[in-house]
Backbone as CSV, one residue per row, in Angstrom:
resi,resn,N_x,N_y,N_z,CA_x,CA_y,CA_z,C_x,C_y,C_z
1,UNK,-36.876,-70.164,17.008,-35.768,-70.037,17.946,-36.321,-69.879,19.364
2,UNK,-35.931,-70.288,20.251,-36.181,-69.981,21.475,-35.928,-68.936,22.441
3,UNK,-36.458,-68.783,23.089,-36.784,-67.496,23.937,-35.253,-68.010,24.705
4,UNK,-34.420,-66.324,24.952,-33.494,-66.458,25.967,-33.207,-65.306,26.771
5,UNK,-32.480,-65.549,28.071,-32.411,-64.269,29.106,-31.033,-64.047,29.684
6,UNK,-31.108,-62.523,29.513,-29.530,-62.379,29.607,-29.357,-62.241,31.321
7,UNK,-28.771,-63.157,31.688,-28.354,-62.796,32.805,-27.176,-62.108,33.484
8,UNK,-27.031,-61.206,34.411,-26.007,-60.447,35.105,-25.946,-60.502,36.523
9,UNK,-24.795,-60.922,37.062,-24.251,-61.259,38.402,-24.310,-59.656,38.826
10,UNK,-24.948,-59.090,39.835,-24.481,-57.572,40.381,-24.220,-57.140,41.507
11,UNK,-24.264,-58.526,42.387,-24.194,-58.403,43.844,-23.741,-59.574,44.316
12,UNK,-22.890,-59.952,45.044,-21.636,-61.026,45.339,-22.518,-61.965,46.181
13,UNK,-22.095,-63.295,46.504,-22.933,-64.124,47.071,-22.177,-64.236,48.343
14,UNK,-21.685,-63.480,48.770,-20.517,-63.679,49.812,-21.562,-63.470,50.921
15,UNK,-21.476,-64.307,51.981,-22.631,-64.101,52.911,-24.057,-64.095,53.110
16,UNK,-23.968,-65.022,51.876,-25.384,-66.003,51.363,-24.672,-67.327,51.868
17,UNK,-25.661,-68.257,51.711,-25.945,-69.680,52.107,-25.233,-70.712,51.102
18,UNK,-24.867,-71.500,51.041,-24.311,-72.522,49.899,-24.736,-72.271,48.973
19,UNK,-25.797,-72.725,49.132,-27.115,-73.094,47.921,-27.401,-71.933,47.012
20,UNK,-27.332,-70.695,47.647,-27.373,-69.906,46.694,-26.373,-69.365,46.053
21,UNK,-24.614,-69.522,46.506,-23.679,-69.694,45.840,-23.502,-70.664,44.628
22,UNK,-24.167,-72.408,45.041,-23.668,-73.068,44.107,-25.260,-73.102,43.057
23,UNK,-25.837,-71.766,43.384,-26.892,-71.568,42.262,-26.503,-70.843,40.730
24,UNK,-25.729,-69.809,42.186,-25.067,-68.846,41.012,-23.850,-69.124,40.351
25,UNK,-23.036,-69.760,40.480,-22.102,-70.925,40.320,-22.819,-71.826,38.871
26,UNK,-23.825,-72.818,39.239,-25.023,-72.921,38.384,-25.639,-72.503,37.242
27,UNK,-25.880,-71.333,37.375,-26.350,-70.368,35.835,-24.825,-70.248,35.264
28,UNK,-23.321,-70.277,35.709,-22.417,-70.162,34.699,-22.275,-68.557,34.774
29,UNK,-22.415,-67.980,36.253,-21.874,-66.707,36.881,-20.758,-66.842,37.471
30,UNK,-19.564,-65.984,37.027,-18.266,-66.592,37.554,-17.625,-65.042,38.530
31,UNK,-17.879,-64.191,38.212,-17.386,-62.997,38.382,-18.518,-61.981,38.916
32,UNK,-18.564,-60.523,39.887,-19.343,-59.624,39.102,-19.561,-58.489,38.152
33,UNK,-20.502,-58.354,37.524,-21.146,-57.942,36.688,-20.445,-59.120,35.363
34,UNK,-20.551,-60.409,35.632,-20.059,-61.137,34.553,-22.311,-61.002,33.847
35,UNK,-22.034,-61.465,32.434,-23.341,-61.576,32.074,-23.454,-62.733,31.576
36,UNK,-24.452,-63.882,31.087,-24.656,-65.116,30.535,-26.181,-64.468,29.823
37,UNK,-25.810,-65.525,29.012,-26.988,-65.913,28.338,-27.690,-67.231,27.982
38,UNK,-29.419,-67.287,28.492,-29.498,-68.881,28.895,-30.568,-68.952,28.556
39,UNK,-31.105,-70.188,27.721,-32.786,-70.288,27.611,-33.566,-70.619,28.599
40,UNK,-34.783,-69.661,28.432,-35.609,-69.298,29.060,-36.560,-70.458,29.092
41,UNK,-36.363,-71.315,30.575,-36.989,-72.512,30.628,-37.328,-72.685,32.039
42,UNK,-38.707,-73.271,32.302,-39.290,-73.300,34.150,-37.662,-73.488,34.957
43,UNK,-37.328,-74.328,34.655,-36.400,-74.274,35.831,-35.321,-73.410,35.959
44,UNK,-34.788,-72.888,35.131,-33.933,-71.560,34.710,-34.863,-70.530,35.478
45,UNK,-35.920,-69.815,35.106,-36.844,-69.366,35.946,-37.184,-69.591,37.989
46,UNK,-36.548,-70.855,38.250,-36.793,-71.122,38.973,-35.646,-71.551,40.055
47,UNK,-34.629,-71.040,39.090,-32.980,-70.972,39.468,-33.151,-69.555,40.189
48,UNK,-33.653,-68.703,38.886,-33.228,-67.135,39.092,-34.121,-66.513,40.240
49,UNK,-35.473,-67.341,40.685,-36.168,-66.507,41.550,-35.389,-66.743,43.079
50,UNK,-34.549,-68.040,42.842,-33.754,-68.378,44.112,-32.955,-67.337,44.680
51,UNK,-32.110,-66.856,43.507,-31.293,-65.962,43.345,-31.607,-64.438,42.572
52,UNK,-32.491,-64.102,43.031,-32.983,-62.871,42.375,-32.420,-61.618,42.814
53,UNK,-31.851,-61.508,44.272,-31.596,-60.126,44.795,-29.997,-59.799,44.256
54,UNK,-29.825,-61.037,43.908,-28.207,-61.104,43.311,-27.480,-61.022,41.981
55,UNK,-28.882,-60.928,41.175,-28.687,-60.736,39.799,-29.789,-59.563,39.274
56,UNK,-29.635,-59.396,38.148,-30.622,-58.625,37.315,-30.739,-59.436,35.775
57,UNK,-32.051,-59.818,35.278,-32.701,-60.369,34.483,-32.708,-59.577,33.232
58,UNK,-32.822,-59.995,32.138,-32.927,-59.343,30.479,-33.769,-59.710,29.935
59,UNK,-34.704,-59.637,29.219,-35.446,-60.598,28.215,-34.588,-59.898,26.762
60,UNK,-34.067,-61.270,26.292,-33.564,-60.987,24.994,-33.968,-61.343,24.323
């Protein structure tokens, strides 16, 4: 089975840049403190470092 990471929205993108709205938008964050869960893959990784101050990471 593959490795996956729970992700959680915890800080609003309101007064961020597009890009990091339609990042978080992107991972399938709709709300906050909404959570997802997503396999753990370079570019998923490379979504979340975009958007890191705005979420909090899980290893599940």
């Amino acid at each position: 089975m593959a490795k996956s990471v729970r992700v959680t929205l915890v800080r609003s993108a309101i007064g961020f840049s597009m890009r990091h709205k339609a990042t978080v938008r992107a991972l399938g964050l709709r709300r906050l403190n909404h959570t997802v869960e997503l396999a753990d893959t370079p570019q998923l990784r490379g979504m979340l470092s975009k958007v890191a101050r705005l979420v909090e990471i899980q290893e599940a």
